[in-house]
Residue frames as qw, qx, qy, qz and C-alpha x, y, z in Angstrom:
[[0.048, 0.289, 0.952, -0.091, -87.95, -37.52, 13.66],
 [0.210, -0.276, -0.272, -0.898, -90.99, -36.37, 12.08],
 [0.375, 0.038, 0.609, -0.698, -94.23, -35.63, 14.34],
 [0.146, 0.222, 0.930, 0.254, -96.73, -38.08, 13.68],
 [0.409, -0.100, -0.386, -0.820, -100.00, -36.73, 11.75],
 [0.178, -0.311, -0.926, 0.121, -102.22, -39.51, 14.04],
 [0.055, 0.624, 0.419, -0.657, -104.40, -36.35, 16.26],
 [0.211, 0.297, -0.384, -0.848, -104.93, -34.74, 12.56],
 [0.322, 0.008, -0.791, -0.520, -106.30, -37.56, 11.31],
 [0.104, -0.171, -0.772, 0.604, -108.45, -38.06, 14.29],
 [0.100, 0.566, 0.246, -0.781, -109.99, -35.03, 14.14],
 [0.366, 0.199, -0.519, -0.746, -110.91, -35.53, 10.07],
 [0.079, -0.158, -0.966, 0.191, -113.24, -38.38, 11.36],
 [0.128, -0.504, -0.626, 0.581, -114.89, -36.53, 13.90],
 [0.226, -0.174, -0.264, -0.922, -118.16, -34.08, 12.07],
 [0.613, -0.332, -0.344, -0.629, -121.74, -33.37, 12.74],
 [0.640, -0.360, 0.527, -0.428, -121.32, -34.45, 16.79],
 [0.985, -0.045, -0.157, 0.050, -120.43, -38.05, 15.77],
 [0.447, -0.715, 0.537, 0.033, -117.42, -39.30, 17.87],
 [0.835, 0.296, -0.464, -0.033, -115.15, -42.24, 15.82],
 [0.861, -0.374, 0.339, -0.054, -114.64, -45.25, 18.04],
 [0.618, 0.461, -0.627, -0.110, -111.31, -46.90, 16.46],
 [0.927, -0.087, -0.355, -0.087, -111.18, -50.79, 17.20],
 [0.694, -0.716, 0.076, -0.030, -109.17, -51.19, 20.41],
 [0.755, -0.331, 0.421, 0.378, -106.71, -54.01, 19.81],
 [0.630, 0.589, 0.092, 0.497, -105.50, -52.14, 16.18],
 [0.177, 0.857, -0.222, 0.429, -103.83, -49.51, 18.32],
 [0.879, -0.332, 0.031, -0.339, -103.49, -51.39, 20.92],
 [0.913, 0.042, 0.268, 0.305, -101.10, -54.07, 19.30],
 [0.414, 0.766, -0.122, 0.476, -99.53, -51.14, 17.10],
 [0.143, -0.803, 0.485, -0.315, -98.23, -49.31, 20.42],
 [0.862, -0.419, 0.275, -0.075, -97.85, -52.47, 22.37],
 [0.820, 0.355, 0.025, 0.449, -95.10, -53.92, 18.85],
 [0.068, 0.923, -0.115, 0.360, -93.62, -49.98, 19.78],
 [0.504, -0.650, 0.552, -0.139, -92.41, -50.67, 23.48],
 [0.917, -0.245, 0.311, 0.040, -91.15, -53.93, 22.32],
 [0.629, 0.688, 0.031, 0.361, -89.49, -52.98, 19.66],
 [0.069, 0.833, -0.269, 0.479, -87.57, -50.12, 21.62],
 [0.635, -0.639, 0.428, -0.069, -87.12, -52.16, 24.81],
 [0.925, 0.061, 0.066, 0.368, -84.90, -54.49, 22.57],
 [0.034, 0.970, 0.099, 0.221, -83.26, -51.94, 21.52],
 [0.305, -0.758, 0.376, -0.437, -81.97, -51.02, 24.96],
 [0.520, 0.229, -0.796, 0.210, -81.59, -54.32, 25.80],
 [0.508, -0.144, 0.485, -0.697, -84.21, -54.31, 28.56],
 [0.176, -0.181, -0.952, 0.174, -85.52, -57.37, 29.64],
 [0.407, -0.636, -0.325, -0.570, -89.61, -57.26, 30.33],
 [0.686, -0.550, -0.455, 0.140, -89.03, -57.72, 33.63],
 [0.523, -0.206, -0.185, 0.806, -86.66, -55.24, 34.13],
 [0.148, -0.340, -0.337, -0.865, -88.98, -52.41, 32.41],
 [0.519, -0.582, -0.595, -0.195, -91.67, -53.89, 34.72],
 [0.688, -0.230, -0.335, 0.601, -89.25, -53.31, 37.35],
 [0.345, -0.162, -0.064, 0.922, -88.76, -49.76, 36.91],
 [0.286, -0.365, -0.367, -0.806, -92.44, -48.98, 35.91],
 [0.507, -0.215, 0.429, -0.716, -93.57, -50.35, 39.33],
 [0.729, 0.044, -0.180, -0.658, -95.27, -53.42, 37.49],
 [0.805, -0.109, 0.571, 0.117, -95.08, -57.42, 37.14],
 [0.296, -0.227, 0.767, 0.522, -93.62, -58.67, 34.37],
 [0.191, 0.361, 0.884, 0.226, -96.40, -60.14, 33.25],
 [0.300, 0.802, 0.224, -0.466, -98.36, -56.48, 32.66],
 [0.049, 0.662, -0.470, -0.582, -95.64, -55.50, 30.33],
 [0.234, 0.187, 0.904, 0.305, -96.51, -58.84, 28.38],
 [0.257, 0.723, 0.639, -0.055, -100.11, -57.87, 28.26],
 [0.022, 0.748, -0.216, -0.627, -98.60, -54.03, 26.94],
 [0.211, -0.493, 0.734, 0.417, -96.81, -55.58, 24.21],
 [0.231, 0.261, 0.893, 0.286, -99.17, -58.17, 22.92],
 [0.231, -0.154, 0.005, -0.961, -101.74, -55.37, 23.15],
 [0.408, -0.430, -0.803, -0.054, -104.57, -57.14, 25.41],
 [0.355, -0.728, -0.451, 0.374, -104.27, -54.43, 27.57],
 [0.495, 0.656, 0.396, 0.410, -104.30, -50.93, 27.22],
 [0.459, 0.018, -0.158, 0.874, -101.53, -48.11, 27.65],
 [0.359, -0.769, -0.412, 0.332, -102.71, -45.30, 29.39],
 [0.424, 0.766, -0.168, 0.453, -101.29, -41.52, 28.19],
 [0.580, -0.725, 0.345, -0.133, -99.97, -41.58, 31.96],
 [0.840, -0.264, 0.374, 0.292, -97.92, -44.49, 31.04],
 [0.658, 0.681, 0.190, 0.261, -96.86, -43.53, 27.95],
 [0.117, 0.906, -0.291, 0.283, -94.79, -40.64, 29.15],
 [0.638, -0.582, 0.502, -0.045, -93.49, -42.76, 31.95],
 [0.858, 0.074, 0.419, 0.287, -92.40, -45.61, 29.42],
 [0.445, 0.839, -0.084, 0.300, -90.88, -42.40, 27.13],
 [0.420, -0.839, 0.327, -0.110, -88.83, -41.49, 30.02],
 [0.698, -0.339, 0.625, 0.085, -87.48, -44.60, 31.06],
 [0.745, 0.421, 0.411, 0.312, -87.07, -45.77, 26.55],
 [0.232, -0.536, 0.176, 0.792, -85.69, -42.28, 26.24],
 [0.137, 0.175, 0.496, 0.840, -88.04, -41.06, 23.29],
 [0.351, -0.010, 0.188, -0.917, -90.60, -38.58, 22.88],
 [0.574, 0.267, 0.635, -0.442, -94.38, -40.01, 23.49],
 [0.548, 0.624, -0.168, -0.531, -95.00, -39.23, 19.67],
 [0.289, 0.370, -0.826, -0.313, -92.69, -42.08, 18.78],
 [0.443, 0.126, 0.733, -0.500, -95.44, -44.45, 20.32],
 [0.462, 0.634, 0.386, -0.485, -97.76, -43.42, 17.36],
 [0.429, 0.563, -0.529, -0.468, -95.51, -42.77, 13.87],
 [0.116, 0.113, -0.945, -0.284, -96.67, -45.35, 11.28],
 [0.255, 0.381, 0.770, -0.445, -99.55, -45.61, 12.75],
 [0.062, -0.235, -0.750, -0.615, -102.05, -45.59, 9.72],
 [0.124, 0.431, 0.691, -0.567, -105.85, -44.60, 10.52],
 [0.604, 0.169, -0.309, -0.715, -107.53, -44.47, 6.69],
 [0.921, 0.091, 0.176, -0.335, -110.59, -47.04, 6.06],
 [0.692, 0.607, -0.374, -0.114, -107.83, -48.84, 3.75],
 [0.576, 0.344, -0.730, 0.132, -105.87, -49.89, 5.98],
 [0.201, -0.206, 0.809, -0.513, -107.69, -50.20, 8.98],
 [0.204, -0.255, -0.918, -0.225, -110.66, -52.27, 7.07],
 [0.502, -0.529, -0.623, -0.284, -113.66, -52.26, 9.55],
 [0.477, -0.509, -0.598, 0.395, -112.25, -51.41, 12.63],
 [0.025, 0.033, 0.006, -0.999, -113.17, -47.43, 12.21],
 [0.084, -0.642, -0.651, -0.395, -117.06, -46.95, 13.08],
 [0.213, -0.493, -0.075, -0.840, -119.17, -44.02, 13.64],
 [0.357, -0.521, -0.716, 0.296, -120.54, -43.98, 16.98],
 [0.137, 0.583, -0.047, 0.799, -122.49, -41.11, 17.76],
 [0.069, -0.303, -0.731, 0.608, -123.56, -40.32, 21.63],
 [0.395, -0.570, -0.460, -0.555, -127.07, -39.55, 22.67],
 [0.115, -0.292, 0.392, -0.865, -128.39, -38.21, 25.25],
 [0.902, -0.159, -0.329, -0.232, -130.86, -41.21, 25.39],
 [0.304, -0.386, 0.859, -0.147, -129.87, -43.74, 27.82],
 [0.723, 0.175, -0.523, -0.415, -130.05, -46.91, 27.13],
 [0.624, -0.369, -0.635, 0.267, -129.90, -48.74, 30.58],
 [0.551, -0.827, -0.089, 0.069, -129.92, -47.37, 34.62],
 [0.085, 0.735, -0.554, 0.381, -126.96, -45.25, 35.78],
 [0.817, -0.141, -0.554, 0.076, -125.29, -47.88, 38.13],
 [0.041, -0.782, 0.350, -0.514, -124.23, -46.30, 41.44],
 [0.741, -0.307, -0.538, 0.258, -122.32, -47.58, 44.37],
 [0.487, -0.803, -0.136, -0.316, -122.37, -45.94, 47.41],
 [0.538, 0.125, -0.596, 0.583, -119.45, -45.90, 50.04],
 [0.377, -0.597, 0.020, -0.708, -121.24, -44.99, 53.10],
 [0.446, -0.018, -0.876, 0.181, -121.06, -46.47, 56.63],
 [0.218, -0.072, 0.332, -0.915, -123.67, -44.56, 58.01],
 [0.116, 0.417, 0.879, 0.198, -127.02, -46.60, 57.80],
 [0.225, 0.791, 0.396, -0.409, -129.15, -43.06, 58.32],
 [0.132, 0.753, -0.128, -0.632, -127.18, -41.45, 56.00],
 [0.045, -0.077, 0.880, 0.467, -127.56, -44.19, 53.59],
 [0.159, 0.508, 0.806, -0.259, -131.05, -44.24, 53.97],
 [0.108, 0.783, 0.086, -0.607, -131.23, -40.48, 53.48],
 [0.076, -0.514, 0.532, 0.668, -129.22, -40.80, 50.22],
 [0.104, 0.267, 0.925, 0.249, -131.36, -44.03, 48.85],
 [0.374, 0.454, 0.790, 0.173, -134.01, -41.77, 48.97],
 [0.012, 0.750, -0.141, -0.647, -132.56, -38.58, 47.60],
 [0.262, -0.209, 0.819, 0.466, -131.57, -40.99, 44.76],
 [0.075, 0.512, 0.827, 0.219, -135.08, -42.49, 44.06],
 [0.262, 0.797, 0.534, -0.107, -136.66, -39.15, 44.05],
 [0.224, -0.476, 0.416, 0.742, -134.04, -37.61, 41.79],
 [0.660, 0.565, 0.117, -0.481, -136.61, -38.96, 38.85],
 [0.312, 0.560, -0.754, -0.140, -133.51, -40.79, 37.05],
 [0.943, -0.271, -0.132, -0.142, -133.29, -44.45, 37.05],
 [0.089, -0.603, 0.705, -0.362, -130.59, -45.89, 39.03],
 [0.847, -0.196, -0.485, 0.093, -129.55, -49.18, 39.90],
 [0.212, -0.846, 0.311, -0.377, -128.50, -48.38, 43.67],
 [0.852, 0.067, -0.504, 0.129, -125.77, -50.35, 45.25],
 [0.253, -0.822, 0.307, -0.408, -124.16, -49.61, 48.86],
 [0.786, 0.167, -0.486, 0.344, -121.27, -50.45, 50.67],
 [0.597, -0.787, -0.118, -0.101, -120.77, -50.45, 54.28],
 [0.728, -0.421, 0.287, 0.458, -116.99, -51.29, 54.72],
 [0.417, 0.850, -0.247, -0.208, -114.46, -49.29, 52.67],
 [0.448, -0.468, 0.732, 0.213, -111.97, -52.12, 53.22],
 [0.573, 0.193, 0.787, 0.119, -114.08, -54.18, 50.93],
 [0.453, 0.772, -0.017, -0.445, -114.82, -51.35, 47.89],
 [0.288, 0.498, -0.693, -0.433, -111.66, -51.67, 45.46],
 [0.146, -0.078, 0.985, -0.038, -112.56, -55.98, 45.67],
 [0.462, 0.579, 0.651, -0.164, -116.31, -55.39, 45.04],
 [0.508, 0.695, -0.304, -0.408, -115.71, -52.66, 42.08],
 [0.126, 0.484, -0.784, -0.367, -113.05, -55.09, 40.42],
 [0.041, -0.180, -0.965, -0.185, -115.32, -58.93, 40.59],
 [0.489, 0.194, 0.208, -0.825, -118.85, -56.73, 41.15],
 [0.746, 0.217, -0.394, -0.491, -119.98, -58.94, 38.03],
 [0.658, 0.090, -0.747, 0.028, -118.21, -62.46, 38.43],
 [0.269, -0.019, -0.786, 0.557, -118.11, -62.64, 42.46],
 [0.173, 0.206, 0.706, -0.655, -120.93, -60.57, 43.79],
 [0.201, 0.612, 0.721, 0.254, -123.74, -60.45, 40.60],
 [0.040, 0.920, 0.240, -0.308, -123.87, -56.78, 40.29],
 [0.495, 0.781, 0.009, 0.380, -122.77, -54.28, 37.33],
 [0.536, -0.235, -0.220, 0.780, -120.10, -52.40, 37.37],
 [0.065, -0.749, -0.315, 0.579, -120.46, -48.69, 38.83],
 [0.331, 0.703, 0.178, 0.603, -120.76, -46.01, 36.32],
 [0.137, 0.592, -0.408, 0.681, -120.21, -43.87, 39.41],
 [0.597, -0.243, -0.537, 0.545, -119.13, -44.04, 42.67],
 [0.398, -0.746, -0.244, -0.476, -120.41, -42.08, 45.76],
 [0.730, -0.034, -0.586, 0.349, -117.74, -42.27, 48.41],
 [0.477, -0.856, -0.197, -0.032, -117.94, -40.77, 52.12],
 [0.294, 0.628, -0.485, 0.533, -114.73, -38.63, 52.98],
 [0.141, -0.373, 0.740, -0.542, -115.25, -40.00, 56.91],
 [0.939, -0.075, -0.298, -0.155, -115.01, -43.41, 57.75],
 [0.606, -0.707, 0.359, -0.069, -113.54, -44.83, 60.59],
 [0.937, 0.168, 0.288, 0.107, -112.15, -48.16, 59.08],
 [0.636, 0.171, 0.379, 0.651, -110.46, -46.80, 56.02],
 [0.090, 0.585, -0.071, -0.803, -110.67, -42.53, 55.02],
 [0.567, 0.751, 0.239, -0.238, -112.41, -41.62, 51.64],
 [0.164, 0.826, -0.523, -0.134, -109.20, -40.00, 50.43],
 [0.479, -0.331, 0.808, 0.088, -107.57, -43.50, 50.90],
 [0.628, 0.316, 0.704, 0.098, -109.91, -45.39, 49.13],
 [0.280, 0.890, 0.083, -0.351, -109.79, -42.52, 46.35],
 [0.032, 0.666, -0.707, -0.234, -105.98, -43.15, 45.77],
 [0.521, -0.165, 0.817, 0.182, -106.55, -46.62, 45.75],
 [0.657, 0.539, 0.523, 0.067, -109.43, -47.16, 43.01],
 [0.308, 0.924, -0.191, -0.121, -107.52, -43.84, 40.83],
 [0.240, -0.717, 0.579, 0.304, -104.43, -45.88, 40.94],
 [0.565, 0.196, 0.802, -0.014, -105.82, -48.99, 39.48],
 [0.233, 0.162, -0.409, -0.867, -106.37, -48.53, 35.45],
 [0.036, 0.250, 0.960, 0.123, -108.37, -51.36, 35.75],
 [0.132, -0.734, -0.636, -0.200, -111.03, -49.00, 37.26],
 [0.267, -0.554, -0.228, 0.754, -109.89, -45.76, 37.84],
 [0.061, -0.199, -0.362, -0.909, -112.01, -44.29, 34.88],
 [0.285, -0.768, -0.537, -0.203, -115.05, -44.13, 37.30],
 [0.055, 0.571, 0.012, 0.819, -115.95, -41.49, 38.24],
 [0.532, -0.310, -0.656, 0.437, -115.90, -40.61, 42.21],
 [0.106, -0.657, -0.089, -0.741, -118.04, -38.17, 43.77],
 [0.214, 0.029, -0.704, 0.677, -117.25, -37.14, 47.52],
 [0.586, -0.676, -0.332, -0.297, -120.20, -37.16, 49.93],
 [0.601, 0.130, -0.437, 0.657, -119.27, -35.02, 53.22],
 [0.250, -0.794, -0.482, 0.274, -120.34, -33.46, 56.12],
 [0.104, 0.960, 0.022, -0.257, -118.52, -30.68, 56.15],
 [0.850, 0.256, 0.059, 0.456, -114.63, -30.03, 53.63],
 [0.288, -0.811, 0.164, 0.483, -111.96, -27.81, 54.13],
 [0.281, 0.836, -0.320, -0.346, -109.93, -25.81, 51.36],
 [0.012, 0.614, -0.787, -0.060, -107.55, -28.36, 51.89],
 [0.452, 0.091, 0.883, 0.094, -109.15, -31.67, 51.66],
 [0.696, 0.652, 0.118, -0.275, -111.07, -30.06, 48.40],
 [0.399, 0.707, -0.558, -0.174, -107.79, -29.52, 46.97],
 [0.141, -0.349, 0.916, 0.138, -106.34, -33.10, 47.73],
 [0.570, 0.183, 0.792, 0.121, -109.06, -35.08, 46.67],
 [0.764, 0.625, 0.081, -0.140, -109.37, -33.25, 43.31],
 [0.090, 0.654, -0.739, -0.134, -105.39, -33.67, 43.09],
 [0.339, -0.048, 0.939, 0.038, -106.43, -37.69, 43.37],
 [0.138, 0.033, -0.651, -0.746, -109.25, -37.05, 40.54],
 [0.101, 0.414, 0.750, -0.506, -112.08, -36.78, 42.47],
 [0.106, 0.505, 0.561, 0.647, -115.12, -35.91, 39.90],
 [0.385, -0.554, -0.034, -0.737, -117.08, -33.00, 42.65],
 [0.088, -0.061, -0.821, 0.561, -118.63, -33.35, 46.24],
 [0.601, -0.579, -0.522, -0.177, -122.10, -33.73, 47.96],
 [0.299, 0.287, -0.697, 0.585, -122.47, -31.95, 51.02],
 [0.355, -0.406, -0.840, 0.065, -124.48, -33.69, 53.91],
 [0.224, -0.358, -0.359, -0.832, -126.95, -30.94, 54.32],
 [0.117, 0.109, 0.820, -0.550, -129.19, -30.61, 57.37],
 [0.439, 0.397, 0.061, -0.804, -131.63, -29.10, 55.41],
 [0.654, 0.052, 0.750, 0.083, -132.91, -32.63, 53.31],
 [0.631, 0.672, 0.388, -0.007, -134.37, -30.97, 50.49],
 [0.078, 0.779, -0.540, -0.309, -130.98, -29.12, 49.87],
 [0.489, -0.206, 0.846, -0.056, -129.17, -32.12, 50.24],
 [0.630, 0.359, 0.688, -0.035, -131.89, -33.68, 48.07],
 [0.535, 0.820, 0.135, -0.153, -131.38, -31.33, 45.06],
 [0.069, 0.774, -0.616, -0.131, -127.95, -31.29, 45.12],
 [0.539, 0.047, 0.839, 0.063, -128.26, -35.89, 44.77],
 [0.669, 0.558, 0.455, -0.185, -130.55, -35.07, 42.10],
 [0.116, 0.915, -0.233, -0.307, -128.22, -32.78, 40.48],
 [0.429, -0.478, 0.749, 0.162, -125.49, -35.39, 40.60],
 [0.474, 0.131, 0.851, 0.184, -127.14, -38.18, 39.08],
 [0.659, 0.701, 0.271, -0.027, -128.79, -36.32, 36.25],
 [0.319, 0.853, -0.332, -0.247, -126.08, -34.62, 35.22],
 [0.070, -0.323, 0.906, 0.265, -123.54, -38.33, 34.92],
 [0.693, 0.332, 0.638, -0.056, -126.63, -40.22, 33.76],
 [0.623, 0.777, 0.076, 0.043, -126.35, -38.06, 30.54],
 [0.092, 0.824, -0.558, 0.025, -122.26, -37.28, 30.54],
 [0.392, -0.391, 0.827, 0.099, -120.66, -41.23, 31.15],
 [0.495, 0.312, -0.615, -0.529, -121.00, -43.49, 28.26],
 [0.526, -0.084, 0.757, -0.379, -123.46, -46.36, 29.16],
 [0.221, 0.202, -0.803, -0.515, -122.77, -48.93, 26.64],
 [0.661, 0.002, -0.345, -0.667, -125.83, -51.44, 26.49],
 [0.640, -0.218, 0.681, -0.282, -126.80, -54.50, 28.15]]
């Protein structure tokens, strides 16, 4: 089985700091025909694939038709369990202008924004939400600021923010490592398990961390920490720090 030439061709795109967006649902639908193809195959039933990836049924539909999109985390898991290498995901896969038409364009990033960084807050402290709203606002960056008191109620307000409570979704998350209710580290695993939204980024905010809770929450993909500083103007350079440096590093598509 020959390796597939897809990450070559990738990379002949990609000059002069432009990045090449390729149209979603063309690769999308390509891998998604891949697993379906191979789970006949095997004779696997979607529900039984679902079964043994953890999922409903009805994800492995949305795989397949490509509406939803396959993670390289799944991928290796759905090699495993289809018994072929990840690479067989990709051969055939095409990716000149010829035969993907239109859906190859140049997008380059800037270092412009082009809207507010959107931040939500996980914080049940009201002083030390106070303190942070205005470490934020004199960080010189705009910022839509958003804050959450309960961590029961975070992974439910990131996922319907728009349709249920009228507010964007976070470009990043701020999340307190100590909270009675529900631990930081909890809510960490949950929103990192979720593809829906486990590409935001999640920066701890903490009084004080040990070796060992650094190392588990960057084992759950924890983007850095904030620590809660008696000294305010530390504290306050190290907020400012934060938010200039993801206002210009996360991709904030337009409004």
């Amino acid at each position: 089985m020959k390796s597939p030439q897809i990450f070559t061709l990738i990379m002949s795109y990609i000059s002069n700091n432009e990045v090449v967006k390729l149209e979603s649902d063309y690769i999308d639908k390509f891998i998604g025909h891949k697993i379906k193809d191979r789970r006949k195959v095997l004779k696997l039933s979607q529900t039984k694939l679902a079964e043994l990836l953890g999922l409903s049924y009805q994800q492995i539909q949305k795989y397949e038709n490509g509406s939803n999109k396959v993670t390289v985390k799944r991928l290796l898991q759905l090699s495993k369990i289809l018994n072929v290498p990840a690479s067989f995901f990709y051969e055939g896969l095409q990716l000149d202008e010829d035969s993907i038409g239109d859906s190859i364009k140049t997008d380059v990033i800037k270092q412009e924004r082009t809207r507010p960084l959107n931040l939500l807050l996980v914080e049940d402290n009201a002083g030390d939400e106070l303190l942070m709203r205005k470490a934020v606002e004199e960080s010189g960056e705009i910022v839509n600021f958003h804050a959450i008191q309960d961590p029961e109620k975070v992974i439910d307000y990131i996922r319907n923010a728009e349709k249920k409570f009228g507010s964007p979704r976070p470009d990043i998350i701020i999340l307190d490592l100590n909270m009675p209710k529900k631990s930081g580290i909890e809510v960490l695993k949950q929103v990192k398990k979720d593809h829906t939204i486990s590409d935001i980024p999640i920066v701890i905010l903490t009084n004080s961390i040990s070796v060992k809770e650094m190392m588990e929450v960057y084992k759950h993909n924890a983007s850095g920490f904030i620590p809660k500083s008696v000294d305010y103007i530390e504290f306050a350079d190290d907020v400012a720090i934060t938010i200039k440096y993801w206002s210009r590093v996360v991709i904030l598509p337009s409004m």
